[in-house]
N, C-alpha and C positions, 0 to 999 in steps of 0.2 A: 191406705192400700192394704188390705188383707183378708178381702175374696170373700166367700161363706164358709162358716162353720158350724157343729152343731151349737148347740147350746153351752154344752161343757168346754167345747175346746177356747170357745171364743171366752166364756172364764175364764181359764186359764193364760187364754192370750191376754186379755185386760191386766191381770195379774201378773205378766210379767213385765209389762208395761210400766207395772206403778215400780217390780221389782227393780228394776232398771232403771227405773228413774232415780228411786232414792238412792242409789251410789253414782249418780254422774257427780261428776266433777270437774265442769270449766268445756272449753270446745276441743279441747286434746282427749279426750275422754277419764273414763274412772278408771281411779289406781285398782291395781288386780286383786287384791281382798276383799274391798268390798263387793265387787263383783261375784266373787268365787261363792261368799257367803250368799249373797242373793241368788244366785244362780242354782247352788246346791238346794234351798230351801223348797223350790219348786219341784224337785224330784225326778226329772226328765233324765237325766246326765246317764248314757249309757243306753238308753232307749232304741238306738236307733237297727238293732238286729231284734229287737222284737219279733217275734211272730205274729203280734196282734197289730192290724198298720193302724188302730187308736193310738195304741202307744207309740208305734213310729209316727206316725201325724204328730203326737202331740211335741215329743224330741223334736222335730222341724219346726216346726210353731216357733217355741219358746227359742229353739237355736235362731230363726231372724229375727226375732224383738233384740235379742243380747248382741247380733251384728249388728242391725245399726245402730244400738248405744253404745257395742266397747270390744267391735271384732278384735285389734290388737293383744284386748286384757284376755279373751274365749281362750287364742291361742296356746297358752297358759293354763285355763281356768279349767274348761272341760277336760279332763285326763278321766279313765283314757279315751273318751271322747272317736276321735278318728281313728282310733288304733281298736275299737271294739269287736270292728269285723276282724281283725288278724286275733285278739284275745280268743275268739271262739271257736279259731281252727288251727288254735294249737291243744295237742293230746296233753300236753304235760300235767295234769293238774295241779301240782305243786309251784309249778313255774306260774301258772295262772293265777292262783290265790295269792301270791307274792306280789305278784302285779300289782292285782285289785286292791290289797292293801298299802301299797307304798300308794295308788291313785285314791282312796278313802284317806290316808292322813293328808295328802295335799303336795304331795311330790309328784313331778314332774315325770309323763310319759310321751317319748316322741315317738311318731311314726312319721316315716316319709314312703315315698315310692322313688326308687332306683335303678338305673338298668342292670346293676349285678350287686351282689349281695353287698361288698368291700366299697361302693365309694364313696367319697366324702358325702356328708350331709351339714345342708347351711341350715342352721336351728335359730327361727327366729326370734321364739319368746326368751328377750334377754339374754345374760353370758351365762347365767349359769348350764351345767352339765345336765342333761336329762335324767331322772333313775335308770332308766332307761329306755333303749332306742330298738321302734319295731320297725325293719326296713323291707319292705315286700317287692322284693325284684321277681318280673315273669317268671312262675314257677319253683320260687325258692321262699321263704320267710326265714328271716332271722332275727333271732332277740338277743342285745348283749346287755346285761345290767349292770350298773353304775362303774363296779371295778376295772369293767373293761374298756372303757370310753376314756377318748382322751378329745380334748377339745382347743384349739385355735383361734383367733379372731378372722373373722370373715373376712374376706377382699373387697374391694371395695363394690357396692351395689348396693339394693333391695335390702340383704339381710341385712350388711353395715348397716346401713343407714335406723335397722330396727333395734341397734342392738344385739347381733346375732353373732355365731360362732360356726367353727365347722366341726361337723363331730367326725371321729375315724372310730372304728371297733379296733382295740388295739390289744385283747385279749379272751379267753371264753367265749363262745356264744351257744344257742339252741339255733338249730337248722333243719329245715323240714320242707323236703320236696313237697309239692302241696300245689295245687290249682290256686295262683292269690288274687285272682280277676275278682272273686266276690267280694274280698276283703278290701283290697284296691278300690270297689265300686262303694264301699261303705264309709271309706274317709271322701272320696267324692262328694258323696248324699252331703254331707256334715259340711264337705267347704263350702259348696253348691248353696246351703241352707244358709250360713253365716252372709256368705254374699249377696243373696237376696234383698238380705234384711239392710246390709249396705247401698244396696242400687233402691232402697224402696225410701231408706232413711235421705237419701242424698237429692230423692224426686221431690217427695213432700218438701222439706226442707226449699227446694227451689222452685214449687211451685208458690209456697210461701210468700217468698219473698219476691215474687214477679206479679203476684196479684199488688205487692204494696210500692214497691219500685215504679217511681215517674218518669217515664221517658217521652219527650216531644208530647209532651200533653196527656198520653194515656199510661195505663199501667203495662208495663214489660211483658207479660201475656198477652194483654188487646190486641197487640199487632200479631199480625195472621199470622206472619214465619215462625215465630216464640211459640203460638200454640199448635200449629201441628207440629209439632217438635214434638212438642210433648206430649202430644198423642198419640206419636209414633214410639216415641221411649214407654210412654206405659203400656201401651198395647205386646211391645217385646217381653217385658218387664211382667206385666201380666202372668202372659202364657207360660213364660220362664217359672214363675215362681208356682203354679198348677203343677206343672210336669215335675218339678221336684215333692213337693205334695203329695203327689200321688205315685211316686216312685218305688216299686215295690222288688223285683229282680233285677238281679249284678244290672241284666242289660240298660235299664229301663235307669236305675240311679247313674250310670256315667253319660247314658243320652241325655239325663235333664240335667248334669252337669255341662255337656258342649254346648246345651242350649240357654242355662242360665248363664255365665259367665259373658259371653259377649253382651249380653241385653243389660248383666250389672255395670259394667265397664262404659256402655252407652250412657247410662243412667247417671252415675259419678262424675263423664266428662260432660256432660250435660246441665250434670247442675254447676259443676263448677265454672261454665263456660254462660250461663245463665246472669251468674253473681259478678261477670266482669272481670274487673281489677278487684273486687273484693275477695273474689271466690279462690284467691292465692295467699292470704292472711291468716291470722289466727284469729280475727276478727271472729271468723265467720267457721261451721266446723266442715264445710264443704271440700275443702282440703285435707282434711283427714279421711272423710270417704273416698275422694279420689284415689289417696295413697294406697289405703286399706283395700280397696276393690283389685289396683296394680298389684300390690303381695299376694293378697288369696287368689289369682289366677296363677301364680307360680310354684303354689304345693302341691303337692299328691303327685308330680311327672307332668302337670299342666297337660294343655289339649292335645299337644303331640300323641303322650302317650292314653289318653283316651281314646283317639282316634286308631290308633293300633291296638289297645285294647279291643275296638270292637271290630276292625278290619279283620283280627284273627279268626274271630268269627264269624264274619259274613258267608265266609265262604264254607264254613261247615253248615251254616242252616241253609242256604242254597242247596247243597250237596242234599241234605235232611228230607228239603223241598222234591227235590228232582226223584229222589229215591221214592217217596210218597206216591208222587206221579205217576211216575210208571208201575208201581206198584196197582195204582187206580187202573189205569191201562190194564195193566194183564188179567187183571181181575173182570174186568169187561169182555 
């Protein structure tokens, strides 16, 4: 699964395909070095506020080959990755270039999304401390780096279970009244994109194994309920993964995130509900997509606050609408 491309992208998609391949390791996926290293060699990393949507396409490309061979290790791996939108709209430039270089030697940048600037954040990649932490609460951005962070082990859930910690700002930070909807909608695009490539890895994967699986005499897809199953999970899965594609404004990247995310989550319990009693084993890596698909619907504020992301809006482009109108009216 992965639609038309021109000529060059689908290059570059092949090629990360093999990149990704050569650091797997085993059906838990690849340790995050080698990732990191393949992942860097490609050149994407950062791409996705591009102006040119070649380059944004290509960032998304390459960001779902690397979901579904090693979403857990990206988390880690792209810095700063989802925090690129918030990189860009802060003035500092000296806070900036610090950034970008603790993210070039390979240190750790988090962003989350927050309802106020101060609250906790479950940081999944691992226990270590972020360099630093970009938290875009509605209408505020705040950056605190490394000295100011203090970190905890997670309660038990989602992030326990990843290895994860709670971070607090517990000193200094940069703060900056600021509109953070575009930057909010740019770690979207990126989980959006990672997910995909989970719900596309988790379908092949289990249509795979339903063409070769003997049940009552035929193959696990022959029977009719199995395949439009999975007509219907690609057909979601499909469109999901266009609409992030071709994603280009704030608006347009958190709609193809509400739109991809249920159609991944489809896809993951699908395959894993395909595979049986296998498809809960290490046997099989069906269970790592599953997991992987449940975590990336829970960063960035999850659909809640997408859905208020653009609720806040609806009603000013109405308003936009209505003013237009009668505008056409009097002008008549």
């Amino acid at each position: 699964m992965h639609g038309v491309l021109s000529d060059e992208l689908e290059e570059l998609r092949r090629a990360a395909v093999a990149a990704a391949a050569s650091c797997a390791a085993g059906t838990n996926g690849p340790p995050t070095e080698p990732v990191r290293a393949a992942y860097a060699a490609l050149g994407t990393a950062g791409l996705l506020t591009d102006p040119d949507p070649v380059a944004r396409l290509a960032a998304v490309v390459v960001l779902e080959v690397f979901g579904g061979a090693a979403a857990g290790a990206m988390l880690a791996v792209d810095q700063p990755g989802p925090a690129c939108g918030a990189l860009d709209a802060i003035p500092d430039a000296g806070l900036v270039a610090r950034l970008r270089a603790a993210a070039a030697r390979g240190e750790v940048i988090g962003v989350a999304v927050v309802e106020e600037p101060g609250d906790l954040v479950a940081w999944v990649p691992g226990t270590s401390v972020p360099a630093a932490l970009v938290q875009l609460a509605p209408g505020v951005l705040t950056v605190a780096e490394a000295p100011a962070l203090e970190a905890t082990p997670a309660p038990a859930g989602a992030a326990e279970a990843s290895g994860g910690v709670e971070v607090r700002v517990a000193g200094p930070r940069y703060r900056l009244e600021v509109d953070t909807f575009p930057a909010r909608s740019v770690a979207r695009l990126w989980v959006a994109a990672l997910a995909v490539g989970v719900g596309a890895a988790a379908l092949d994967y289990a249509v795979a194994y339903g063409r070769e699986r003997v049940v009552f005499g035929q193959p696990v897809l022959a029977h009719q309920a199995n395949a439009h199953d999975v007509a219907a999970v690609w057909a979601r899965l499909d469109a999901a993964r266009v609409a992030v594609r071709s994603a280009v404004t704030p608006w347009a990247m958190t709609q193809a995130y509400l739109e991809a995310m249920p159609a991944v989550l489809d896809a993951a319990d699908w395959g894993v509900q395909l595979l049986g009693g296998h498809g809960y084993v290490d046997d099989h890596p069906a269970q790592r997509w599953y997991r992987e698909a449940h975590l990336l619907r829970l960063l960035v504020g999850g659909a809640d606050m997408a859905v208020d992301d653009l609720s806040d809006r609806v009603a000013d482009e109405c308003a936009a609408s209505t003013d237009e109108l009668a505008g056409w009216e009097l002008g008549a």
